[in-house]
N, CA, C and O atoms as CSV, one atom per row, in Angstrom:
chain,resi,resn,atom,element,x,y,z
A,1,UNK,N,N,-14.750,-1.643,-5.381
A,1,UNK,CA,C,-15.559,-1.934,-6.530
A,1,UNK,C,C,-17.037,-1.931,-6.171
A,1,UNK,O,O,-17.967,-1.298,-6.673
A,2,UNK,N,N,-17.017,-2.559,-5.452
A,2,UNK,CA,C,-18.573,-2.552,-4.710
A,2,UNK,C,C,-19.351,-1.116,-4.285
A,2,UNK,O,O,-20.543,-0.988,-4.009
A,3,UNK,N,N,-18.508,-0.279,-4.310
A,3,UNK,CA,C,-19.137,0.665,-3.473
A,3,UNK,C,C,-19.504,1.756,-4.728
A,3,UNK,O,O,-20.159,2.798,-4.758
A,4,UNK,N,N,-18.854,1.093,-5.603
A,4,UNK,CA,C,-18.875,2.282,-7.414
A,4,UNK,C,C,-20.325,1.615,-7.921
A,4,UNK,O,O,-21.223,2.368,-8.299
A,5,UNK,N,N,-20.484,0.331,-7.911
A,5,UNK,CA,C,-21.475,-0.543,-8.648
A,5,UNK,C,C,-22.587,0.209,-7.485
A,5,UNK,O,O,-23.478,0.659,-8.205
A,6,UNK,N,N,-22.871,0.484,-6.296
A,6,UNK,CA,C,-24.041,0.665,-5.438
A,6,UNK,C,C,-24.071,1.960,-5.815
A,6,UNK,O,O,-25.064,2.494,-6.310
A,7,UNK,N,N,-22.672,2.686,-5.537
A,7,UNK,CA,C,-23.303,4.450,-5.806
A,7,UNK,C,C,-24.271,4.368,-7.482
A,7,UNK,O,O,-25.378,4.810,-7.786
A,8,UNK,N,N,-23.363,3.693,-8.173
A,8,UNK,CA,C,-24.243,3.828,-9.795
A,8,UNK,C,C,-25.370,3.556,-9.701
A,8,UNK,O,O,-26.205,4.273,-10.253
A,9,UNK,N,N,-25.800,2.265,-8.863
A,9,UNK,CA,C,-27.429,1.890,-9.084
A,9,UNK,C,C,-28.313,3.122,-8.354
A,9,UNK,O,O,-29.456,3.415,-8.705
A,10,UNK,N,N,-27.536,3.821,-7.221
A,10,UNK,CA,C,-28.329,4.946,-6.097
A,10,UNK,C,C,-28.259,6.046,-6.399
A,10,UNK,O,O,-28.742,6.957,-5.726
A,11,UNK,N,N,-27.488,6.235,-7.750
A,11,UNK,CA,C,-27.969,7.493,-8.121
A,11,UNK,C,C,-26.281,8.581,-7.589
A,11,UNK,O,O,-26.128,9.661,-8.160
A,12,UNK,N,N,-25.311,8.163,-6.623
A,12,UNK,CA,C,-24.720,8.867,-5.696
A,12,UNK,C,C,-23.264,9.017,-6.665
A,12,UNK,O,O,-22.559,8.037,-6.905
A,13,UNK,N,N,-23.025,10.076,-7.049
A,13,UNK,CA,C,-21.702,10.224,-7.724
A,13,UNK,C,C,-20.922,9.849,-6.852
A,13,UNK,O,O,-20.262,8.861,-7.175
A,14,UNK,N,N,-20.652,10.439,-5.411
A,14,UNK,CA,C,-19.513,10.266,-4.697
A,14,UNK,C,C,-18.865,8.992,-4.131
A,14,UNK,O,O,-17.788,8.750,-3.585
A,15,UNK,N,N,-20.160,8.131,-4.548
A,15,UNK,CA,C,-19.853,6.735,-3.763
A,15,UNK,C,C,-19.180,6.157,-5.043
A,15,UNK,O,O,-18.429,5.189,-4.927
A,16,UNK,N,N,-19.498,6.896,-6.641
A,16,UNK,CA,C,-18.918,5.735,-7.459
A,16,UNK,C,C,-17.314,6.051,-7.199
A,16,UNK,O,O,-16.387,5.249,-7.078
A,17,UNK,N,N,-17.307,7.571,-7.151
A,17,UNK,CA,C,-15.768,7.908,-7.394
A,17,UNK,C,C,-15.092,7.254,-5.894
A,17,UNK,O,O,-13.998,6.739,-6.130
A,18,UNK,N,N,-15.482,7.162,-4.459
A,18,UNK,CA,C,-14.994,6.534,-3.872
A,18,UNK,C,C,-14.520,4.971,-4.078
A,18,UNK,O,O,-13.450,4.420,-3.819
A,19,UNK,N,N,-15.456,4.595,-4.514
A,19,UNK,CA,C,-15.527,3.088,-5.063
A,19,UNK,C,C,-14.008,2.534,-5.986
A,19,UNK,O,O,-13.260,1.557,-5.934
A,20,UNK,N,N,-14.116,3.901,-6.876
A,20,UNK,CA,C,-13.275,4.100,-8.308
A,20,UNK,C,C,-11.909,3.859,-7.170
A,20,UNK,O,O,-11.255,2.843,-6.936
A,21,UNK,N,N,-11.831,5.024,-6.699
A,21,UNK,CA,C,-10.563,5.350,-5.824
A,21,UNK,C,C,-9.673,4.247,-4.722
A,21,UNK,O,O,-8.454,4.100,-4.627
A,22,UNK,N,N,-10.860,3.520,-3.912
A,22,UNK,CA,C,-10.298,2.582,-3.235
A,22,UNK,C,C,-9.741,1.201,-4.134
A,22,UNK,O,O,-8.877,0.418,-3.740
A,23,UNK,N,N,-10.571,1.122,-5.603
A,23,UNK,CA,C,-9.892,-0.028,-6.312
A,23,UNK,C,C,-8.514,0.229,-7.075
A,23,UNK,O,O,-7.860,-0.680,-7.587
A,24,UNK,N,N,-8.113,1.721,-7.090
A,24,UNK,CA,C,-7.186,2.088,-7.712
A,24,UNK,C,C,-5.781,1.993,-6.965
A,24,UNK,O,O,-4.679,1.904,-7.505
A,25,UNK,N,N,-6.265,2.058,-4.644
A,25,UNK,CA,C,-5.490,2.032,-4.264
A,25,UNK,C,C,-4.566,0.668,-4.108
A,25,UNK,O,O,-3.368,0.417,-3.986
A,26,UNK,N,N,-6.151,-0.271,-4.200
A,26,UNK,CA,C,-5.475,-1.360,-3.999
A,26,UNK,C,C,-4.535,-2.130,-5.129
A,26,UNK,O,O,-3.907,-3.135,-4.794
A,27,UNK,N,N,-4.477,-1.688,-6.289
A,27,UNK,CA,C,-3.651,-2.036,-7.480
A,27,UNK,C,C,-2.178,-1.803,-7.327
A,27,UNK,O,O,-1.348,-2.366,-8.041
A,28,UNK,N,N,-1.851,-0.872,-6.282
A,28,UNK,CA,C,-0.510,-0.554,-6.468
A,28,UNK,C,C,0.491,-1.120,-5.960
A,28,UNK,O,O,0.585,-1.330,-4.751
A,29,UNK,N,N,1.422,-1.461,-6.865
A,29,UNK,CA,C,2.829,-2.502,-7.140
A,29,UNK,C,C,3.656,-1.554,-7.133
A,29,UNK,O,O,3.631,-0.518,-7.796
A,30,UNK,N,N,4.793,-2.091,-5.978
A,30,UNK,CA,C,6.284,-1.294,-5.697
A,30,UNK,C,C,7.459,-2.742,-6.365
A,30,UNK,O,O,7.573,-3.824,-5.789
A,31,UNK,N,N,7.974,-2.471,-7.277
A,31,UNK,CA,C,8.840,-3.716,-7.721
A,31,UNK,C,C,10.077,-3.763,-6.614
A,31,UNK,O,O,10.604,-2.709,-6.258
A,32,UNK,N,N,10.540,-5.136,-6.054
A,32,UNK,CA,C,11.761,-4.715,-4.721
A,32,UNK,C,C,12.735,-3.739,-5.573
A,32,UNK,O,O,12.994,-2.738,-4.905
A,33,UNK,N,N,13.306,-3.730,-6.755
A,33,UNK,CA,C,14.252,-2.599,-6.754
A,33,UNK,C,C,13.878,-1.190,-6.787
A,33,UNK,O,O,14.664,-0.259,-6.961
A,34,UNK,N,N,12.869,-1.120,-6.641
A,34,UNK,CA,C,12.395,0.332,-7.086
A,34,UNK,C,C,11.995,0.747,-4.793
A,34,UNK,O,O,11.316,1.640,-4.286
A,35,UNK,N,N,12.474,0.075,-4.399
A,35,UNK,CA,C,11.617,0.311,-2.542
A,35,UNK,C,C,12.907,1.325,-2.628
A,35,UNK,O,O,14.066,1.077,-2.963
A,36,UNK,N,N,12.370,2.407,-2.258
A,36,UNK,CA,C,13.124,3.691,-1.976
A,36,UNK,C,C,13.334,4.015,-0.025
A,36,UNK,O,O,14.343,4.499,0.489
A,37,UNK,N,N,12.517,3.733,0.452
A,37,UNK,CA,C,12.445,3.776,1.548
A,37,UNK,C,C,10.804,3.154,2.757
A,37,UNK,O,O,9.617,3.240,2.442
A,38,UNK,N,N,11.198,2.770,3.651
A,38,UNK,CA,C,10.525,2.269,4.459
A,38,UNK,C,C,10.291,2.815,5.930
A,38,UNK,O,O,11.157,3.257,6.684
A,39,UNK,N,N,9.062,2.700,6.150
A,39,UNK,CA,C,8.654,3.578,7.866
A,39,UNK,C,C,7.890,2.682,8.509
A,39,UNK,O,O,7.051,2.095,7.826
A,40,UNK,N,N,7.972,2.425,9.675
A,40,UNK,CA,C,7.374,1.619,10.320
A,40,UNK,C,C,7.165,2.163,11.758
A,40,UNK,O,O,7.998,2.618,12.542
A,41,UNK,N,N,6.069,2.024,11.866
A,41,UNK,CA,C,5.863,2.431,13.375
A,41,UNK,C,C,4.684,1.779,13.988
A,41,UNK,O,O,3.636,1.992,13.379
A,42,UNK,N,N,4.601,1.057,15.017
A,42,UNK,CA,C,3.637,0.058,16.032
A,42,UNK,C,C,4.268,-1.361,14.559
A,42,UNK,O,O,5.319,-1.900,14.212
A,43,UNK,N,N,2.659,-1.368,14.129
A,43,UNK,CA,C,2.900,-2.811,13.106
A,43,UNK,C,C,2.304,-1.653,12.237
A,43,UNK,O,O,1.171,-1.521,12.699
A,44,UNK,N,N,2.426,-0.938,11.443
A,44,UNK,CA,C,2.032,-0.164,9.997
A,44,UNK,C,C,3.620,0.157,9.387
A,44,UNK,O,O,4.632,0.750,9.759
A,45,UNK,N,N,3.160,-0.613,8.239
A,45,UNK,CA,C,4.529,-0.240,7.265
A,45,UNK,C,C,4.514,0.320,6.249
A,45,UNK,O,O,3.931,-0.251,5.327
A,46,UNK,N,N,5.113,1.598,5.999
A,46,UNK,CA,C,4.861,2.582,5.042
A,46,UNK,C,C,6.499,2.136,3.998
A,46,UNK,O,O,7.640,1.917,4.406
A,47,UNK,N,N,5.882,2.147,2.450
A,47,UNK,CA,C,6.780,1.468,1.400
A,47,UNK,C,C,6.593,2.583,0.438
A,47,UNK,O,O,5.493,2.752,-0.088
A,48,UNK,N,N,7.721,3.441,0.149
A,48,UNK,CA,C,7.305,4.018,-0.916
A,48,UNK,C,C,8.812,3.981,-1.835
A,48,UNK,O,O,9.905,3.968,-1.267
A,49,UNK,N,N,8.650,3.967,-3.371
A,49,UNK,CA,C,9.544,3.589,-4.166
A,49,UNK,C,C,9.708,4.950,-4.845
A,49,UNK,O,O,8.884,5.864,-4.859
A,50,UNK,N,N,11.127,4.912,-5.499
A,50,UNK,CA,C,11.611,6.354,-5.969
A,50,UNK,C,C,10.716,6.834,-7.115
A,50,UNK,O,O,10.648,8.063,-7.112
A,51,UNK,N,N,9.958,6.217,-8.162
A,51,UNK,CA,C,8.668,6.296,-9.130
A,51,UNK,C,C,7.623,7.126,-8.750
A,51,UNK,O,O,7.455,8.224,-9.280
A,52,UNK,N,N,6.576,6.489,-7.470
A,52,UNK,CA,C,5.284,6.193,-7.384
A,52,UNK,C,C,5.167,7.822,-6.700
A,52,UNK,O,O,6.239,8.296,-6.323
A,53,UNK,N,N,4.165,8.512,-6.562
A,53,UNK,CA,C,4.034,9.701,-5.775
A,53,UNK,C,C,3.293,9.071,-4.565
A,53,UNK,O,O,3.513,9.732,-3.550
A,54,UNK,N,N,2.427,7.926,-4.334
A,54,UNK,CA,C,1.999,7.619,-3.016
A,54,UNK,C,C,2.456,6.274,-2.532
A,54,UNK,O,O,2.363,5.144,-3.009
A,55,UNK,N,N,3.075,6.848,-1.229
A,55,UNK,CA,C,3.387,4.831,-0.892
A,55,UNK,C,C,2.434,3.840,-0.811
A,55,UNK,O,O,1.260,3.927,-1.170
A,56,UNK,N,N,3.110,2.703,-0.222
A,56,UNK,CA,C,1.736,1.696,-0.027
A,56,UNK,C,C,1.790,1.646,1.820
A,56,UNK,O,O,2.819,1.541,2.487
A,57,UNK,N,N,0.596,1.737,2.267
A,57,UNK,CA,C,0.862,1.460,3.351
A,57,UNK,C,C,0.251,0.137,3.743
A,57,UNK,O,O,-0.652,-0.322,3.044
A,58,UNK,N,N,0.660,-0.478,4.759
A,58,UNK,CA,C,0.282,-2.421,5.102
A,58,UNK,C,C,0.308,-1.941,7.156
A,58,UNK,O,O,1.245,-1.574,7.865
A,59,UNK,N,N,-1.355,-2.217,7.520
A,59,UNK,CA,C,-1.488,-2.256,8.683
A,59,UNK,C,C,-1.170,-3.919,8.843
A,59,UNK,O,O,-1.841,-4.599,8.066
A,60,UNK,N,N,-0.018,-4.874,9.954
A,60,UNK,CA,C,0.247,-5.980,10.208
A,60,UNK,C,C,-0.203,-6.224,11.965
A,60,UNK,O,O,-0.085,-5.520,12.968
A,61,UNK,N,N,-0.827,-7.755,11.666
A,61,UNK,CA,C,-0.703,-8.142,13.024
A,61,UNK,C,C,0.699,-8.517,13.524
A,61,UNK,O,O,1.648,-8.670,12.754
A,62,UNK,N,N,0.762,-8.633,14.625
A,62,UNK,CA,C,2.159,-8.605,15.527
A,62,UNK,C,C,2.517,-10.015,14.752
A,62,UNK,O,O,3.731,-9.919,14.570
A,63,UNK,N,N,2.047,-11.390,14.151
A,63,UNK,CA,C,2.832,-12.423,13.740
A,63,UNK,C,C,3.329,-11.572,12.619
A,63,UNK,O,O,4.504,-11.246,12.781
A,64,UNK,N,N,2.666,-11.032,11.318
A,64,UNK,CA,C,2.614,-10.780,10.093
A,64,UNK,C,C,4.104,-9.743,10.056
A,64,UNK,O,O,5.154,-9.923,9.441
A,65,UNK,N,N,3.727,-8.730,10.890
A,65,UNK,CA,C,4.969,-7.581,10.862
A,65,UNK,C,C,6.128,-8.325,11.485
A,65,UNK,O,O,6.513,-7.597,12.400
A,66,UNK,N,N,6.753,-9.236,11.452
A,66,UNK,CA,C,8.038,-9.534,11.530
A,66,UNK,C,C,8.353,-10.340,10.038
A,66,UNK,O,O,9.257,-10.069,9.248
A,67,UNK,N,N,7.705,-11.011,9.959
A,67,UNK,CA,C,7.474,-11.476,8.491
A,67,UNK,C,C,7.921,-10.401,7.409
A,67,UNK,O,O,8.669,-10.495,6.436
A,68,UNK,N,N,7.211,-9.378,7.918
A,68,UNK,CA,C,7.138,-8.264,6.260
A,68,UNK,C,C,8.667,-8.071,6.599
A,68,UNK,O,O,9.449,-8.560,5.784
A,69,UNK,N,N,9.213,-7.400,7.734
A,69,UNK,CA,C,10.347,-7.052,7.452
A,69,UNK,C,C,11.575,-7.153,7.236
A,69,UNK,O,O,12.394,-6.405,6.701
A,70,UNK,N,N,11.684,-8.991,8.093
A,70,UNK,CA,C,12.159,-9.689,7.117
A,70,UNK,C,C,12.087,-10.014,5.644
A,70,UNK,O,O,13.124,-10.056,4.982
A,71,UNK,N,N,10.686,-10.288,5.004
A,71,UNK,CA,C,10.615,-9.853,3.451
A,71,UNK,C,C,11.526,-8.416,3.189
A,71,UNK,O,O,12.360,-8.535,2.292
A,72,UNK,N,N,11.479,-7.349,3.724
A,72,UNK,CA,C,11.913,-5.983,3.118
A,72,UNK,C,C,13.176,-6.530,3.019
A,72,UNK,O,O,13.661,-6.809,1.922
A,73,UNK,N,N,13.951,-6.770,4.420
A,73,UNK,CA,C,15.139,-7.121,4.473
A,73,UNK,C,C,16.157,-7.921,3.121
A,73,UNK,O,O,17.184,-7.678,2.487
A,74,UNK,N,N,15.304,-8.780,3.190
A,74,UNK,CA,C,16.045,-9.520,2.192
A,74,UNK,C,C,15.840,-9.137,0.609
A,74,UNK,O,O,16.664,-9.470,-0.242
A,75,UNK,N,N,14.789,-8.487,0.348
A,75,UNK,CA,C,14.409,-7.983,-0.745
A,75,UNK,C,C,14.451,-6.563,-1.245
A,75,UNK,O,O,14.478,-6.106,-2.388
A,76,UNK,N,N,14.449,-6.141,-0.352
A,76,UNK,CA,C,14.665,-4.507,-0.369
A,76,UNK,C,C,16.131,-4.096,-1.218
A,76,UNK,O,O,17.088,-4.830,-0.972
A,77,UNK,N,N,16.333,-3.055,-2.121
A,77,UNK,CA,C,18.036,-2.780,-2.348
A,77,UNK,C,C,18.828,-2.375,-0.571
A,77,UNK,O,O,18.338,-1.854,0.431
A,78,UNK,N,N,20.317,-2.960,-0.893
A,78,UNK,CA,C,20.595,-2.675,0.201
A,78,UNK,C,C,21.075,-1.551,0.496
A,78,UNK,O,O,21.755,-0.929,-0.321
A,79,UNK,N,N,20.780,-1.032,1.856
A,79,UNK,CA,C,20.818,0.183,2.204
A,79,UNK,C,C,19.941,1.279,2.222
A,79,UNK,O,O,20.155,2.489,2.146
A,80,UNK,N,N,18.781,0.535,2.351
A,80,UNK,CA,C,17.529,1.317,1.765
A,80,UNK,C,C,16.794,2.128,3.545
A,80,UNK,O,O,16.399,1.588,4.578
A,81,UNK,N,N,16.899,3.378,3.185
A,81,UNK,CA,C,16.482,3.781,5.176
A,81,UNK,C,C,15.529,2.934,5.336
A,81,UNK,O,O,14.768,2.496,4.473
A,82,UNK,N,N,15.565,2.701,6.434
A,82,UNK,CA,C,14.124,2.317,7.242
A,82,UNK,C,C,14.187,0.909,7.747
A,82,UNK,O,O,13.736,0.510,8.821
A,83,UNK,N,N,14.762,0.257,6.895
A,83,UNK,CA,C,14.697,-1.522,7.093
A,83,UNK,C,C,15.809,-1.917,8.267
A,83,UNK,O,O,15.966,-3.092,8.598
């Protein structure tokens, strides 16, 4: 958001549409029945649902990423690759 409000005052199209773009990424909701599949590799967890055309991806610190995947685990439909 910030970076749309500065490009507008500077005159810079590209910074609004960046601006636009990063607030659009952060909006996006995977409902647990809709988690189609899951990727994980180091602590980055890639979530994408049978709907959405882009997943969500979640960089985790080493406490956080056992956490998430336990969340997937239990929330995820079962049988879902990746979990």
């Amino acid at each position: 958001m910030a970076a749309g409000v500065i490009g507008t005052l500077a005159g810079k199209p590209g910074a609004v549409g960046a601006g636009l773009l990063a607030q659009s990424e952060q909006d996006a909701f995977i409902p647990w029945p809709d988690v189609a599949r899951v990727k994980t590799r180091d602590r980055y967890v890639e979530i994408r649902s049978r709907h959405a055309l882009k997943p969500i991806g979640l960089y985790c610190t080493a406490e956080t990423f056992g956490l998430l995947r336990n969340a997937l685990r239990a929330h995820a439909p079962k049988g879902t690759p990746g979990i």
